[in-house]
N, C-alpha and C positions, 0 to 999 in steps of 0.2 A: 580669537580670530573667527571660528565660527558660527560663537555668537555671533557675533557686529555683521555678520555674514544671514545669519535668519535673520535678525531683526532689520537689515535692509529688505530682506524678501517679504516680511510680513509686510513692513507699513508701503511698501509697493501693494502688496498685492489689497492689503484693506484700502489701501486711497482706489484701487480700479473697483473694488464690490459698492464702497458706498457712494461712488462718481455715479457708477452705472445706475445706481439704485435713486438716485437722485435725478440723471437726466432723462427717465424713464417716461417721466409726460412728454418730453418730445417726440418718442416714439408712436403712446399712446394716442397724441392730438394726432398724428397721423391716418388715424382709423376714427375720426369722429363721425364718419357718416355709416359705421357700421356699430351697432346693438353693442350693451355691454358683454350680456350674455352669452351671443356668438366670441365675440372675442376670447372672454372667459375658455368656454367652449378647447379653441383652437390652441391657449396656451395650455390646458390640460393634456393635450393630444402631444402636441410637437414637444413638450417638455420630457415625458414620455419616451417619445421616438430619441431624442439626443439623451436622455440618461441612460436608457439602453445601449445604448452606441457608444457613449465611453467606458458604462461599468464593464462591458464585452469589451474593449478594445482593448481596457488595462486590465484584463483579467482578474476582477472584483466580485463577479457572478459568485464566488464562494461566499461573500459577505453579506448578499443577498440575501442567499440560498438558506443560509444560517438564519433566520428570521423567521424563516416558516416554520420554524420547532417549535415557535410557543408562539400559540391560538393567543392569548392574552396579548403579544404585544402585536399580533397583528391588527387585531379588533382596535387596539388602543392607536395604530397607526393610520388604523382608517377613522378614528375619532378624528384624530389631528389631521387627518387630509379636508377633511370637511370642513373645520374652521379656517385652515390655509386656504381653501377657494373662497371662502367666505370675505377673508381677507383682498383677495387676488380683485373678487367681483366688486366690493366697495372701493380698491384703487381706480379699477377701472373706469367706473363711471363717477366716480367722483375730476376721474382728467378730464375724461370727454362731456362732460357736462361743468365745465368752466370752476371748479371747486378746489384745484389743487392747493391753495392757501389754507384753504381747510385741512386736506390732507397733509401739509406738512405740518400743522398743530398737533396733528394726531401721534405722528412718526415723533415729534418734541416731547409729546406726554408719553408717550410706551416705557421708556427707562423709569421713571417714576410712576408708571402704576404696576412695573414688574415689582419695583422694589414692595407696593403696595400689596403683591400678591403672592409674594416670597412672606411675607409678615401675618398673611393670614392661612397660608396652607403648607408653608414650608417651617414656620415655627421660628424663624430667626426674627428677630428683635432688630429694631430701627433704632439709630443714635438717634440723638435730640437734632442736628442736623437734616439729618432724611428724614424727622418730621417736619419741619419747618419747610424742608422743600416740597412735601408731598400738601400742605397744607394750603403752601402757595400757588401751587397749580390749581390745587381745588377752587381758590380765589380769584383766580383768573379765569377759571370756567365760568362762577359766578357772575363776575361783571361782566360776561358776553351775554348770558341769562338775562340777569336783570335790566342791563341796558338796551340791548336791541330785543328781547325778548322772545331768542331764538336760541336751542341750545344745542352746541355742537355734533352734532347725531355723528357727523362723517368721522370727525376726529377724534371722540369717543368709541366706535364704532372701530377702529381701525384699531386705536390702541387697546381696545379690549379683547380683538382677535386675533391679535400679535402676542401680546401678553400672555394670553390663554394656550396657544400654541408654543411658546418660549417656556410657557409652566410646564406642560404636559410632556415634551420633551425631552425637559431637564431629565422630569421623571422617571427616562427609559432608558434603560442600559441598551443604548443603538446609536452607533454611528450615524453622524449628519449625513454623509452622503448616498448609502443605503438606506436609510432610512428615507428620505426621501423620494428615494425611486421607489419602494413601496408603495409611497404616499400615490405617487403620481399614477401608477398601476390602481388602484383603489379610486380615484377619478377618471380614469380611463374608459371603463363602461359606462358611467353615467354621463362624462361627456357622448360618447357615439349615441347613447340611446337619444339625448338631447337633442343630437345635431338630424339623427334621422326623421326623428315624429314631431320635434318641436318647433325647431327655425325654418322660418321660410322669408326668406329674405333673398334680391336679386343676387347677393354674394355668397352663400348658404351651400352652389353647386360650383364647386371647384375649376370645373370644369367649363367654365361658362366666364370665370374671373379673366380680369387682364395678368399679365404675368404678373407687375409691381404689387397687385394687391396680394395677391397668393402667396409673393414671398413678404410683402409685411408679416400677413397671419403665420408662417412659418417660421418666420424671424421671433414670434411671441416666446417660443422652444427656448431659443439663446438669450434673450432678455430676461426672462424665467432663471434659468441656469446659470449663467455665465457667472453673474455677481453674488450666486452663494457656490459655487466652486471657490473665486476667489476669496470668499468671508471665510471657508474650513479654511484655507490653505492660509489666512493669516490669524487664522483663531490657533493653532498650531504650534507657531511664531512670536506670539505676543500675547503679554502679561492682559488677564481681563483690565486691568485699570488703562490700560494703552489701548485696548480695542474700544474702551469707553470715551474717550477722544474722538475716535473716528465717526463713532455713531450717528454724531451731529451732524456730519459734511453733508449725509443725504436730505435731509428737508429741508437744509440752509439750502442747499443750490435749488430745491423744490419753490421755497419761497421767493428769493432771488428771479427764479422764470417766470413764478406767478406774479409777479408785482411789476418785473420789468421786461419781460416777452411776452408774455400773453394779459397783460395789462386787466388782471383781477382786481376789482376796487378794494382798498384797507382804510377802513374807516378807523376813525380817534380809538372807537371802546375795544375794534379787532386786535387793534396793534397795542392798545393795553393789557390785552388777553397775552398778546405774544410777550409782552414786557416780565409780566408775570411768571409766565411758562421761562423764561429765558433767564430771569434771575434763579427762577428754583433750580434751575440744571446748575447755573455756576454752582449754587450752594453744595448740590450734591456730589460736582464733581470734585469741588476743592474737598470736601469731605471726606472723599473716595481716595484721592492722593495722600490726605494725611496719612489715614490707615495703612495705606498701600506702604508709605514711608515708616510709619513705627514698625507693621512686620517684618518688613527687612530689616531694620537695625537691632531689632529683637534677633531675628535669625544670623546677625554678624553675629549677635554678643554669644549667644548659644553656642555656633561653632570657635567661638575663639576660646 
């Protein structure tokens, strides 16, 4: 019973992290007449202020705390803060700059070039399935190369600084959620140094903004947070193979806005790129369930 009980609470709570995470250009086209930069900027800051405010609220400061005993992983957390803004900064302007079809290519390739990078620095071996999917992606990057003779920088770009971060991570005996408030601590000066000597933009002085803008950029904090609160709290919950389901809901509704809200053109060769990408996921995920299903039948017959 209390199974059937988390696993109602997980796939609630991953259908709200990868919704969020998916309707997230609509927030951003809201801010298109302000820099990406500045934005960047504000969601470093406010993310910050709201991670503080719940690790104090729910008395988590020890887990924090515990972090500053080894120099190595702090260093290694401000490696990882740096490529998460990096990431943060190309969502950014890839929305506000008419690109999010792009961007959900990127978020479609990341599961496949983690596997990609699990293979080359984690030492685990790819079935002959997860090559063929990782192959196929690659083929579909190609015929966007070759045919319009542009190659996906954003989507590339995205998935190899999600990836990179996903990798580095893995790697560190630290909790998602303190860890993270690190992260955001370690962006935090470099956002205010930014925000004092760099931007000078009519929105820039807080003080001068109308209220709605102010609380957009403050709203950036809970758009930031909200939807990896709820990705721990169903990573927790649910078997990776069931959180790999979910993965896909966010660039599917990304593409969906882009195509038929914000009417981004999808030319023949784009949507055979996505063809591409969208077969190698089925592959990998029906791949992923097999497995998922022999370990457990292996693990009945063990305990019986």
């Amino acid at each position: 019973m209390q199974q059937n009980t988390d696993t109602k609470v997980g796939i609630i709570n991953a259908l709200c992290a990868y919704t969020i995470w998916g309707l997230a250009p609509i927030y951003f086209k809201l801010l298109t007449h302000i820099d990406a930069s500045e934005i960047l900027v504000h969601r470093m800051v406010w993310s910050l202020v709201l991670l503080l405010t719940i690790v104090l609220g729910l008395g988590h400061w020890h887990k924090v705390k515990s972090i500053f005993r080894s120099t190595k992983t702090l260093l290694m957390l401000g490696c990882t803060s740096l490529i998460l803004a990096t990431n943060w900064l190309i969502f950014i302007w890839s929305v506000t700059n008419d690109h999010i079809l792009e961007a959900s290519l990127g978020y479609y390739i990341n599961p496949l070039f983690s596997v990609a990078l699990a293979m080359l620095f984690l030492g685990e071996r790819l079935s002959k399935w997860q090559i063929v999917a990782v192959v196929l992606a690659l083929l579909g990057v190609l015929i966007q190369v070759i045919s319009l003779g542009t190659v996906p920088i954003i989507a590339i770009s995205l998935a190899t600084t999600f990836g990179l971060y996903g990798l580095l991570r893995k790697k560190m005996a630290v909790d998602s959620f303190p860890g993270l408030t690190i992260e955001a601590a370690w962006m935090f000066p470099l956002a205010v140094l930014y925000w004092t000597f760099f931007i000078d933009s009519p929105s820039s002085n807080m003080f001068e903004n109308t209220f709605q803008i102010n609380m957009l950029l403050v709203l950036s904090g809970l758009i930031t947070t909200a939807p990896l609160l709820f990705f721990t709290a169903a990573a927790k919950r649910l078997p990776l193979t069931t959180m790999g389901f979910f993965q896909y809901l966010g660039p599917s509704i990304m593409f969906l806005l882009a195509v038929f809200i914000f009417d981004e053109p999808i030319v023949g060769e784009k949507l055979l790129t996505f063809a591409f990408i969208w077969a190698a996921l089925a592959i990998y995920t029906t791949d992923s369930l097999v497995k998922h299903k022999k370990r457990r039948q292996l693990a009945k017959k063990q305990r019986s």
